[in-house]
N, C-alpha and C positions, 0 to 999 in steps of 0.2 A: 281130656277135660281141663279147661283154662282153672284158673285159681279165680274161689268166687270170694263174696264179702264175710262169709261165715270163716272161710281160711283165713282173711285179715284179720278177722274179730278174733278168731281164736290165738292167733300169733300173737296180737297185741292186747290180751286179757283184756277186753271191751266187748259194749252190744255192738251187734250187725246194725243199730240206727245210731250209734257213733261211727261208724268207717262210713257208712249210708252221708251223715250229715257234714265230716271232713270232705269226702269224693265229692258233694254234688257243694263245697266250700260253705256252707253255713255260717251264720258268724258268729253262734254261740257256744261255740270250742273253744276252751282253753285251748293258749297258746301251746303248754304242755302237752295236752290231751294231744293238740292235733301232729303236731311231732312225734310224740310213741305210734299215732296209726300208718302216721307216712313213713317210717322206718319201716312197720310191718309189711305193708303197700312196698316199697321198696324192696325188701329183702325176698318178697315174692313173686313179684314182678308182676303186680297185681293190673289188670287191664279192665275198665269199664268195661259192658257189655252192651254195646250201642244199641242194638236189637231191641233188646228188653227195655232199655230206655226208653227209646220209641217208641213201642209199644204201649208202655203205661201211661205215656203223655199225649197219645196217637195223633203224634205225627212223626215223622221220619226226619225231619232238619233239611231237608232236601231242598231247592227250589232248582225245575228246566230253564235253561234260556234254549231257544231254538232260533238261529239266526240262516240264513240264507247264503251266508259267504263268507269266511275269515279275511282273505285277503284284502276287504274294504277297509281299511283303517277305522271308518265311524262304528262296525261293526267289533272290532278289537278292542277300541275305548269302550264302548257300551256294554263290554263285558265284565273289562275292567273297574267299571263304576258300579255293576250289579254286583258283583263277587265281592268286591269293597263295603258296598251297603249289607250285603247280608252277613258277612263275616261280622259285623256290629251285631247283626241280632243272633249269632250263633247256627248260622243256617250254611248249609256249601250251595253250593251251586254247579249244577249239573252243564255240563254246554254238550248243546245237537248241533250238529251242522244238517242242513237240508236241502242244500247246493240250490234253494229256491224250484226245487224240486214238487209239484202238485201232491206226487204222492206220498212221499217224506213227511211236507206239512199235515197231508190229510193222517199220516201214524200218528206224527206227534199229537196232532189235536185232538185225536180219538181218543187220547191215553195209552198207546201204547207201550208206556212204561210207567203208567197213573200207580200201579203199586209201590216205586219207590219214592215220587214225591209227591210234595205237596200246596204246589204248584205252579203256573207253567207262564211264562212269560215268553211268545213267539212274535217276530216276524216275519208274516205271514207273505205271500208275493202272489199266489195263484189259487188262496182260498178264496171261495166266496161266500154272501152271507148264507148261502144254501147250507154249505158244509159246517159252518157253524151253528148252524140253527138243530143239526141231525146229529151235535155231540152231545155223547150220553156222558160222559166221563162228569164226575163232580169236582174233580181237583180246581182250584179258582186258575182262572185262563185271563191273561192279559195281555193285548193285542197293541202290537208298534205299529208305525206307520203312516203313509196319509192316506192309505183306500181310507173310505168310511163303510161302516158295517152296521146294519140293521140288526145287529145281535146283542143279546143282556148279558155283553164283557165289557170289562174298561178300557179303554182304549186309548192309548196316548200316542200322541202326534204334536208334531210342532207347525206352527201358521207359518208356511211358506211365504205367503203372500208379506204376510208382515215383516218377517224374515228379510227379503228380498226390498221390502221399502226402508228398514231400518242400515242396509248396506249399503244403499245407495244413497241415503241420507247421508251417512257418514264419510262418503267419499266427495259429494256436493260438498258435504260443512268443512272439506282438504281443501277445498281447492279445485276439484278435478271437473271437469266438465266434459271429456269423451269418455264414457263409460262403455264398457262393452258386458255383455253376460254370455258365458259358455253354457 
């Protein structure tokens, strides 16, 4: 059995809602106060209990990304920027790989690990809006991409089209005038 908050409390003659309000950093501890619990926390070796956290605030901290491919580069940035933004709001981030796989995507989107987060940011390659339409899962689901999908998720995608005029604008406004697109 790990060392709980009562073990702190008691090491550091304080209530369980002083070590409660140092651990989750409060800011109405005295600087004293908070040094006698973190010594005690220290000398204990004392470890939140994420579980139980999660549970009181229900949610798990969790957020899926489920991508199609590592080896894309835009897919290693786009992981990189999700893991970055969620680490701001205290959330990890889970990474799937689905090798763009139909039926991969179709686990992930069903929830097939909807118990641990809370939720699921895919891109998807071979769903259609059928499969999305027959997920039961509630975790909130946000879809990449440029398919477009008759489904009540969010969906973001960037305008190719404009994309594609905004670079070739820029290459006109060089100078260039053989332009080739691969």
């Amino acid at each position: 059995m790990g060392v709980s908050l009562k073990d702190v409390a008691q090491r550091a003659g304080v209530s369980i809602k002083t070590v409660s309000n140092v651990v989750n950093n409060y800011q109405h501890v005295t600087p004293a106060m908070r040094a006698k619990v973190q010594q005690a926390i220290d000398e204990l070796g004392y470890r939140p209990n994420l579980t139980a956290r999660h549970l009181r605030k229900g949610r798990t901290g969790i957020i899926a990304l489920a991508v199609p491919e590592f080896g894309n580069p835009y897919f290693a940035e786009l992981a990189g920027a999700v893991i970055d933004a969620a680490a701001r709001h205290d959330y990890t981030v889970l990474v799937d790989h689905t090798a763009g796989l139909r039926e991969k995507e179709l686990l992930v989107s069903q929830g097939f690990r909807s118990h641990v987060i809370d939720g699921l940011i895919l891109s998807p390659i071979h769903l259609e809006t059928e499969d999305l339409m027959a997920r039961t899962e509630t975790a909130p689901l946000v879809l990449l991409g440029e398919r477009e999908y008759e489904a009540p998720y969010d969906h973001i995608a960037i305008d190719n089209v404009a994309a594609a005029r905004a670079a070739v604008r820029h290459l006109i406004g060089q100078g260039n005038r053989r332009i080739a697109f691969l």
